[in-house]
C-alpha positions in Angstrom: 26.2 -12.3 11.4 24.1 -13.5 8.7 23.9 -17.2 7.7 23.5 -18.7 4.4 20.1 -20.1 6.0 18.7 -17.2 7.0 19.6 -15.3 4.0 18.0 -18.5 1.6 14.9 -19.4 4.1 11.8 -18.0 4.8 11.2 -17.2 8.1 7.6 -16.5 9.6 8.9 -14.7 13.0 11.3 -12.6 10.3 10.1 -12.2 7.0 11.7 -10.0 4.4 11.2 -6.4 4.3 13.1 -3.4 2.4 14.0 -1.8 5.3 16.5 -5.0 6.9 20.1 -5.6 6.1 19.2 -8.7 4.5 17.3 -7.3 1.9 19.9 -4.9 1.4 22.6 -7.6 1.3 20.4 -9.6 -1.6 19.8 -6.6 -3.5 23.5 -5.9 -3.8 23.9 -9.8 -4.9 21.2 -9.7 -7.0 22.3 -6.1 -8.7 25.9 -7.1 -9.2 24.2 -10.1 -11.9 22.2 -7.4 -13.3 24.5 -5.9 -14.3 26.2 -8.3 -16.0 22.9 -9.4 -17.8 20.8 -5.9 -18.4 21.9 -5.2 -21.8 20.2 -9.0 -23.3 16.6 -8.4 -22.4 15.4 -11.7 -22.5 18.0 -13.0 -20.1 17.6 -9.5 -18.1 13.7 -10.0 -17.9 14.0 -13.8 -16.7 16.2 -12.8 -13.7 14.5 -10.8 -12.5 11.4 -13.0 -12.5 13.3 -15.6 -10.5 14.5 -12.9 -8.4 10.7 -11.7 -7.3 9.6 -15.2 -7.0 12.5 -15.8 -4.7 11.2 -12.3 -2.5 7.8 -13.0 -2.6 9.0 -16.8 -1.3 11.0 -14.5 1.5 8.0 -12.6 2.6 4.9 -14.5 2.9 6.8 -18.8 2.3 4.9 -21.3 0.4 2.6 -19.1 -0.8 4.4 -18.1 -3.0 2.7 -21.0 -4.9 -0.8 -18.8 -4.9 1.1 -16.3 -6.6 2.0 -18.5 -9.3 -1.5 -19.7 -9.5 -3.1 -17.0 -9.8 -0.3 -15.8 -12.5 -1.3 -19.0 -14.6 -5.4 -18.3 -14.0 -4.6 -14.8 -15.8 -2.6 -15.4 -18.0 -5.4 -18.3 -19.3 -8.2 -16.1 -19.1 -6.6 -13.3 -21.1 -6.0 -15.6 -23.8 -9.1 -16.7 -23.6 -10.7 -13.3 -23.8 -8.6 -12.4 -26.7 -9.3 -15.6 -28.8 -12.7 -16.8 -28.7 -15.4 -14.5 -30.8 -19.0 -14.5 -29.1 -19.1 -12.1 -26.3 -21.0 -14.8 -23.9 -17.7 -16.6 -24.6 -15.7 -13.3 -23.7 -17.7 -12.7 -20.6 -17.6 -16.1 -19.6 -13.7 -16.1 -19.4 -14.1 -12.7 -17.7 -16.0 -13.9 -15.2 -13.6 -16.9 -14.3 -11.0 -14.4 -13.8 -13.0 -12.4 -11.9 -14.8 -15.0 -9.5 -11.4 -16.9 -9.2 -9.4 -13.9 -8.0 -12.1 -12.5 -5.3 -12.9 -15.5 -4.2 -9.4 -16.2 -3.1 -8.6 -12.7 -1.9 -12.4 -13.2 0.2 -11.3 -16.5 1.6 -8.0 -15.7 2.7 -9.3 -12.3 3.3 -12.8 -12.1 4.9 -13.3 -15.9 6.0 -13.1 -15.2 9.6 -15.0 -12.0 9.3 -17.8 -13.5 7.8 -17.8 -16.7 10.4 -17.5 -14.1 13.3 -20.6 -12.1 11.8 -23.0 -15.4 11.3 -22.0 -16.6 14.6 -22.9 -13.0 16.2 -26.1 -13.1 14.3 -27.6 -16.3 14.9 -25.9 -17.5 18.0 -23.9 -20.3 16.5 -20.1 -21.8 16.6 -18.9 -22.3 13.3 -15.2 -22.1 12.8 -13.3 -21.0 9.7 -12.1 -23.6 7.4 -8.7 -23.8 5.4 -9.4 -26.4 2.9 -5.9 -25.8 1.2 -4.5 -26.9 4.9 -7.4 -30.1 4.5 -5.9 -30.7 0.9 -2.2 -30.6 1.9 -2.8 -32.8 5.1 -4.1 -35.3 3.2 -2.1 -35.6 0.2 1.3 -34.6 1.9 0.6 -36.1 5.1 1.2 -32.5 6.4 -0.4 -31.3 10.2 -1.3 -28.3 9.4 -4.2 -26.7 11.7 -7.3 -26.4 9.5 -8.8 -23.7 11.6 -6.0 -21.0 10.9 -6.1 -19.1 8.0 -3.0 -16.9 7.1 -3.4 -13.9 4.8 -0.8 -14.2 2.5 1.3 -10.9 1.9 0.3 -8.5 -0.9 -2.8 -10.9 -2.1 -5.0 -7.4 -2.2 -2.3 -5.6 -4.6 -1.6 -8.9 -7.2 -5.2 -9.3 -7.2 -5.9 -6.1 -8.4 -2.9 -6.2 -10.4 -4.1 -9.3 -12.4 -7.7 -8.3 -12.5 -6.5 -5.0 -14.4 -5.3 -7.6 -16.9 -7.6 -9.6 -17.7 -10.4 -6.4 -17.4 -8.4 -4.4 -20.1 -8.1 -7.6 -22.4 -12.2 -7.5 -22.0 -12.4 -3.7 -22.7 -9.9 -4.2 -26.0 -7.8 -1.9 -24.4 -4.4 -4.5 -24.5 -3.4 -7.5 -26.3 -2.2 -10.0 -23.9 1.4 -11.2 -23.2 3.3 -13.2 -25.9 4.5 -15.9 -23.3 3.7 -16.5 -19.7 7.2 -15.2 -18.3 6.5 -11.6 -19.3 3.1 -12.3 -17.9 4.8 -13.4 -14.9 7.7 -11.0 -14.4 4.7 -8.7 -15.0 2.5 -10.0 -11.5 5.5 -10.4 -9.6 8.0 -7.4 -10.1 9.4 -7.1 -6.6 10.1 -3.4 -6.1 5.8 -3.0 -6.2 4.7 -6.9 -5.3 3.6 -6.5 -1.8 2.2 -3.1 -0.9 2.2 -1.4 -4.7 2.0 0.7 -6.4 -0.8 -1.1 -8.3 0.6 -1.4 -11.8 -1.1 -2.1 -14.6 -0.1 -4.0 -17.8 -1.0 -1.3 -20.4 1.8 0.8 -17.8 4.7 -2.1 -17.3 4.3 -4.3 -20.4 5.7 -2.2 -23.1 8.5 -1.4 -20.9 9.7 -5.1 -20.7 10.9 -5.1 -24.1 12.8 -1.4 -24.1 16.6 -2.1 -23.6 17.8 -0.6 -20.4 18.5 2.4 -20.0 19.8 4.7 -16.4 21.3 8.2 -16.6 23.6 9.2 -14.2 20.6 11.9 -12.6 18.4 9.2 -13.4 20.5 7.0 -10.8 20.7 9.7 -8.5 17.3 10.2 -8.7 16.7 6.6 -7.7 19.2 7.0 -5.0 17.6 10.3 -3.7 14.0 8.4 -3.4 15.5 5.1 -1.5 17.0 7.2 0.7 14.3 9.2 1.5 11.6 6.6 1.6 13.9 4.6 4.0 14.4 7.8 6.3 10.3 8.6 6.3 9.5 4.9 7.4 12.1 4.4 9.8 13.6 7.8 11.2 9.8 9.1 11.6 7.3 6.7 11.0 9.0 3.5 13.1 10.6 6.2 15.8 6.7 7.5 16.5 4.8 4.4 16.3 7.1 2.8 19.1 7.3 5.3 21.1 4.1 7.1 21.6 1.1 6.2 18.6 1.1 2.2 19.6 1.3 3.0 23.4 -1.8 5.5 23.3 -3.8 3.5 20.6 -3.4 0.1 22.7 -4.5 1.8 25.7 -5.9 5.1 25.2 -7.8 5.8 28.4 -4.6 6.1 30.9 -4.0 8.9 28.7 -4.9 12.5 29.0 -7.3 13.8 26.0 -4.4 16.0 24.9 -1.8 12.7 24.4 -4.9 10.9 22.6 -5.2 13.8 20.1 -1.3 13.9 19.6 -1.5 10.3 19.0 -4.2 10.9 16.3 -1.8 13.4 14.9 0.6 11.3 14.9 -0.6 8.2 13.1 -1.6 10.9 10.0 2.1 11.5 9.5 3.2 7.7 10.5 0.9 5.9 8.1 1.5 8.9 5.5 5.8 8.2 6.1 5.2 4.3 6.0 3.8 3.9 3.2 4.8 6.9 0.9 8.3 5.4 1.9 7.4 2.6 1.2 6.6 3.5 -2.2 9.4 5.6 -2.7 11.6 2.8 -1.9 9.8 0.5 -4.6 10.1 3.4 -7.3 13.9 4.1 -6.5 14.5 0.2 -7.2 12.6 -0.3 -10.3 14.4 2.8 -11.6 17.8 1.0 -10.7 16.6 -1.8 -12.9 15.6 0.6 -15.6 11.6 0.3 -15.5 9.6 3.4 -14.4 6.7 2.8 -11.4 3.4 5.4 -11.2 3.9 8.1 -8.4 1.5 6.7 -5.8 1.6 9.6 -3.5 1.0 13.9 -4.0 1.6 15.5 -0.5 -2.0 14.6 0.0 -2.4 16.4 3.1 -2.3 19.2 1.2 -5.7 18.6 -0.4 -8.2 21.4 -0.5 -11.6 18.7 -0.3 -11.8 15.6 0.2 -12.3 15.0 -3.4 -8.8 16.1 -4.0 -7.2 14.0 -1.2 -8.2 10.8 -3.1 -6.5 12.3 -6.2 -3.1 12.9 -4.3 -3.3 9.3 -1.5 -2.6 6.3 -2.5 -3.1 6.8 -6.0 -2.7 3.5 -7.7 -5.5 2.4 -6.0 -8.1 5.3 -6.0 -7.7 5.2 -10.1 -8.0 1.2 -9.6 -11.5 1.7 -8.0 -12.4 4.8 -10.3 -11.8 3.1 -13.9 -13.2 -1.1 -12.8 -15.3 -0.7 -10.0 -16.8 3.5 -9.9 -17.4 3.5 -13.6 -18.5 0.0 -13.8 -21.4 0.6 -11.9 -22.5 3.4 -14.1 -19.9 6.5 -13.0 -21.8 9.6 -13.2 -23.4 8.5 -16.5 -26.7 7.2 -15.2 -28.1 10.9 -12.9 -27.0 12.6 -9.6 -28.7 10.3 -7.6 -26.9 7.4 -9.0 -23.5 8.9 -9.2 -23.9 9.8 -5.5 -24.8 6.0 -4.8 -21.8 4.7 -7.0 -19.4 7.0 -4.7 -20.4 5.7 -1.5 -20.5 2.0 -2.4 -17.1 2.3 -4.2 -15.3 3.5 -1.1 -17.6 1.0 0.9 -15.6 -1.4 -0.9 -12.2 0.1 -0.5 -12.9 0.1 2.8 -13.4 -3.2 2.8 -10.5 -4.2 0.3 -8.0 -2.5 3.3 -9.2 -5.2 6.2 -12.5 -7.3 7.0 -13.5 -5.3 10.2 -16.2 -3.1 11.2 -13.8 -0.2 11.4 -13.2 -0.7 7.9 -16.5 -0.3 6.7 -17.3 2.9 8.5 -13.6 3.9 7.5 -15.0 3.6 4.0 -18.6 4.8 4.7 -17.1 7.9 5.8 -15.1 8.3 2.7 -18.1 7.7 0.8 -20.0 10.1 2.3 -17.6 12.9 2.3 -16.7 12.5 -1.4 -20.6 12.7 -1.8 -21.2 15.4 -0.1 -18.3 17.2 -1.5 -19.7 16.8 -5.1 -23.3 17.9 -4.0 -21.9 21.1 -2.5 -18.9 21.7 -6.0 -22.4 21.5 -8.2 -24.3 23.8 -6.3 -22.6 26.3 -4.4 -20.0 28.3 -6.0 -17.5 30.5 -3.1 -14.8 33.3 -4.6 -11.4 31.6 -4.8 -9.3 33.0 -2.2 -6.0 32.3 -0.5 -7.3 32.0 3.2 -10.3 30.1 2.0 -7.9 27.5 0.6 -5.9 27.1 3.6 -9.4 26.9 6.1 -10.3 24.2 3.6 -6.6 22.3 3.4 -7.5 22.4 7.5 -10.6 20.7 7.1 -10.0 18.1 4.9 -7.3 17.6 7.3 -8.7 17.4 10.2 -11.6 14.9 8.3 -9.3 12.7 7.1 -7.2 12.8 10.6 -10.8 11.9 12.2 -11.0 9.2 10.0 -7.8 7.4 10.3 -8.9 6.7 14.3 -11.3 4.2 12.5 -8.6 3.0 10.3 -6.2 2.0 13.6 -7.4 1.3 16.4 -8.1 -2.1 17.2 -11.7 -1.9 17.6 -14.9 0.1 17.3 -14.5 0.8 21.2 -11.2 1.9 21.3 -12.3 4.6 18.8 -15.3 5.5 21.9 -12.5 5.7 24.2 -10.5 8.1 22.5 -12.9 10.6 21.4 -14.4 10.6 25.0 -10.8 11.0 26.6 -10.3 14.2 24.1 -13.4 15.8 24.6 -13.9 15.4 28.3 -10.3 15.0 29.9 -8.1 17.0 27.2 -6.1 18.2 30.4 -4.9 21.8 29.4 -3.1 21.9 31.9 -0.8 19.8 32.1 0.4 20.1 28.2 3.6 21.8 29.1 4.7 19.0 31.1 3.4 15.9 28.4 5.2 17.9 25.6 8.4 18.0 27.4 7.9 13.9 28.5 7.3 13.5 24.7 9.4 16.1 22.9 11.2 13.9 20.5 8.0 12.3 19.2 6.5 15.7 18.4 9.9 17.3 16.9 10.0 14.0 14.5 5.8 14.7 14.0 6.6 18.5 13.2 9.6 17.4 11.6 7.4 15.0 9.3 4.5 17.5 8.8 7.1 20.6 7.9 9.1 18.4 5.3 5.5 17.4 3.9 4.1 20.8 3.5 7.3 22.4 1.9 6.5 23.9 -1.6 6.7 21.0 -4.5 9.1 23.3 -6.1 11.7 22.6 -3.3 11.5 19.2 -2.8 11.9 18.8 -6.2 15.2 21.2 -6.5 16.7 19.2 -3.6 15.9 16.0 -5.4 17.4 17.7 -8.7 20.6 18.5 -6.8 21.5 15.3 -5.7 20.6 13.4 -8.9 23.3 16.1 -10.7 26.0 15.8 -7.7 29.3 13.7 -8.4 29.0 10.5 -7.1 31.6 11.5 -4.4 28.9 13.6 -3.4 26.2 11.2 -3.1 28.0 8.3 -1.5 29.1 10.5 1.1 25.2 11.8 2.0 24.1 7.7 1.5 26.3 6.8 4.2 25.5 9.5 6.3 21.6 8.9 5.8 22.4 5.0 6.3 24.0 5.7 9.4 21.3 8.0 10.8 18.9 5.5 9.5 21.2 2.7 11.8 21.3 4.6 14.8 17.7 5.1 14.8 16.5 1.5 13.9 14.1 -0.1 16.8 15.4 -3.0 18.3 12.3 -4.6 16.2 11.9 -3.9 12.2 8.4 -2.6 12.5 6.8 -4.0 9.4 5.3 -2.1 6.4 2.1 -1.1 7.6 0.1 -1.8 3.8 1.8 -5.2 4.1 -1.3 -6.3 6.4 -3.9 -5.8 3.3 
């Protein structure tokens, strides 16, 4: 039964996530004054502001506050940018916006990483510091433990989301805001706020002033996506992280080679079902509330290079990196050499931007080096098109990117050892038959995920079609059916949103 405290307070143990009754429960409060609101924009757009504040306060508590700081930082600078004539004065703004925002995403962020590396290096004990705890113990008369540093949820994705803002204002490529609430409604859009899409404010801004508008397929369509997204992150992604890709990654070496390689097959469709749901979820909503969200994900396990996985995963950020980091540094404008250089450090840094490990980097490295390699082979060898020599190169990218997701998951650089040893020396052939019928639900829900994902486009598409143009008898009879499957198969503990961690 749910309490009017635990529906109103933020809860550390239990924080708020699309995929728990509560949120559901809100949403449906918070729709039903929507509706009664969404035709005066003004009043429609400041709802919803207070709404996200109020979610963002659910997820991640006080920090909420950050949020709002760094919304007023932006908003400043922007203006700023915009105002003032000389470009020293331009850059100068710029640069606060810049420095500001990294250097809270790197101390909330990479603080302990970079304590942990100068200790390695040089033998010595330093300990993080929180000097926002130090600041609120001594003016609040708080106790807060100065040596703890919590990341606070969705930083990476408002950071970027900001620095977009304040970048494009530089490039003359937007004016900014009229008035800090669209600004603000801007940063902290629920539906997006936490684990994206990235949005950017040339995208969302010119929407905020567009009366609202939802056809009845456009509803269904936003149905159809909500749905789905929910049933990808917790029928498949939730069911297979429980119950076999945690248990083998936490300790892969009481498992045969053969599990270990399942496993690996198995994260590639969990993370791919997490957070594609994820988005899915946060596109469905916004399209409830009349504003339209970049696709974020393109089946990218059907990309033929490596090249073209980056174009289909995770979108909103692989154009992020591409127009202010990849062609800040030159692009390919500046020679081969160059251009090769700019790839590899720009995936250095996204794999960086996803978590301050080691794993990370060489995450990231290995992007960098397979994207680089990929454009020295496009420029100089040229192979006949062909239909098998697609599907051998939709294998290998596959398999690549498969390889590399090891790094992205395990908890360390030796757990990755482990693994890889455990599949090349005790794969265990046979005993296969009698893993695969210990373990047969996991890999029907890991086929299950893998067929749906490699279905043509065309028929995903005409399924989506049909249900946004059923009656509405129709489609609140398959919602409750998907809810309940959804029900039944709910863990016992909401696993969180794996991009909720960056």
């Amino acid at each position: 039964m749910l309490r009017v405290e635990d529906i109103l307070s933020y809860s550390a143990k239990n924080p708020l996530l699309f995929n728990q009754y509560v949120f559901l429960f809100l949403f449906t409060i918070m729709f039903a004054g929507f509706t009664l609101l969404h035709k005066q924009v003004r009043a429609r757009n400041f709802y919803l502001l207070l709404f996200s504040l109020f979610f963002y306060y659910k997820c991640s508590g006080w920090y909420f506050l950050l949020l709002l700081f760094s919304t007023l930082l932006d908003y400043g600078c922007g203006f700023g940018i915009y105002i003032v004539k000389e470009k020293w004065q331009k850059k100068l703004f710029l640069v606060l916006s810049i420095s500001s925002n990294l250097g809270l995403l790197f101390f909330f962020k990479y603080s302990y990483f970079i304590v942990d590396s100068i200790n390695a290096l040089t033998g010595a004990d330093f300990k993080a510091y929180n000097f926002l705890a130090a600041f609120a113990n001594g003016i609040g008369g708080e106790n807060f433990d100065i040596h703890h540093i919590l990341l606070p949820v969705g930083i990476s994705f408002y950071t970027f989301q900001t620095l977009s803002y304040s970048i494009d204002i530089y490039r003359d490529r937007i004016k900014p805001c009229a008035n800090i609430f669209d600004f603000a409604f801007f940063v902290s859009f629920f539906p997006q706020l936490v684990a994206g899409p990235i949005v950017r404010a040339s995208e969302f801004l010119p929407q905020i002033r567009k009366p609202y508008y939802l056809s009845s397929s456009g509803f269904g369509k936003a149905i159809f996506l909500i749905m789905s997204g929910l049933f990808k992150k917790v029928v498949i992604s939730d069911y297979i992280s429980v119950n076999f890709v945690d248990r083998v990654f936490d300790t892969p070496e009481i498992y045969s080679g053969f599990l270990n390689l399942m496993a690996v097959y198995g994260y590639s469709i969990q993370i791919y079902c997490d957070f594609s749901g994820y988005s899915d979820m946060a596109i469905g909503l916004a399209a409830l509330l009349g504003f339209t969200l970049p696709i974020n994900f393109n089946s990218p396990y059907k990309a033929n290079s490596i090249t073209d996985f980056w174009r289909r995963w995770h979108i909103s950020l692989s154009t992020w990196l591409r127009d202010y980091l990849y062609i800040s540094m030159g692009g390919n404008r500046k020679g081969k050499l160059r251009t090769y250089l700019n790839l590899a450090i720009t995936m250095l840094i996204g794999g960086l931007w996803h978590g301050a490990a080691l794993k990370f980097i060489v995450w990231g490295a290995l992007h960098g080096l397979a994207l680089t390699l990929h454009k020295l082979w496009s420029e100089n060898i040229k192979l006949p098109a062909s239909r098998w020599g697609n599907y051998v190169s939709i294998l290998i990218t596959f398999h690549f990117v498969a390889f590399c997701w090891m790094y992205f998951r395990a908890a360390d650089m030796y757990t990755v050892k482990l693994m890889l040893n455990n599949i090349s020396t005790h794969f265990d052939f046979a005993g296969i038959g009698t893993r695969v019928l210990a373990y047969w639900k996991v890999f029907a829900l890991i086929l299950t995920g893998f067929a749906v994902h490699f279905l043509p486009s065309n028929l995903k598409n005409r399924a989506e079609w049909w249900y946004s143009e059923a009656s509405y008898t129709v489609k609140i009879v398959l919602f409750v059916m998907v809810i309940v499957v959804i029900y039944q198969a709910t863990s016992s503990d909401l696993q969180p949103f794996i991009y909720f961690q960056f």
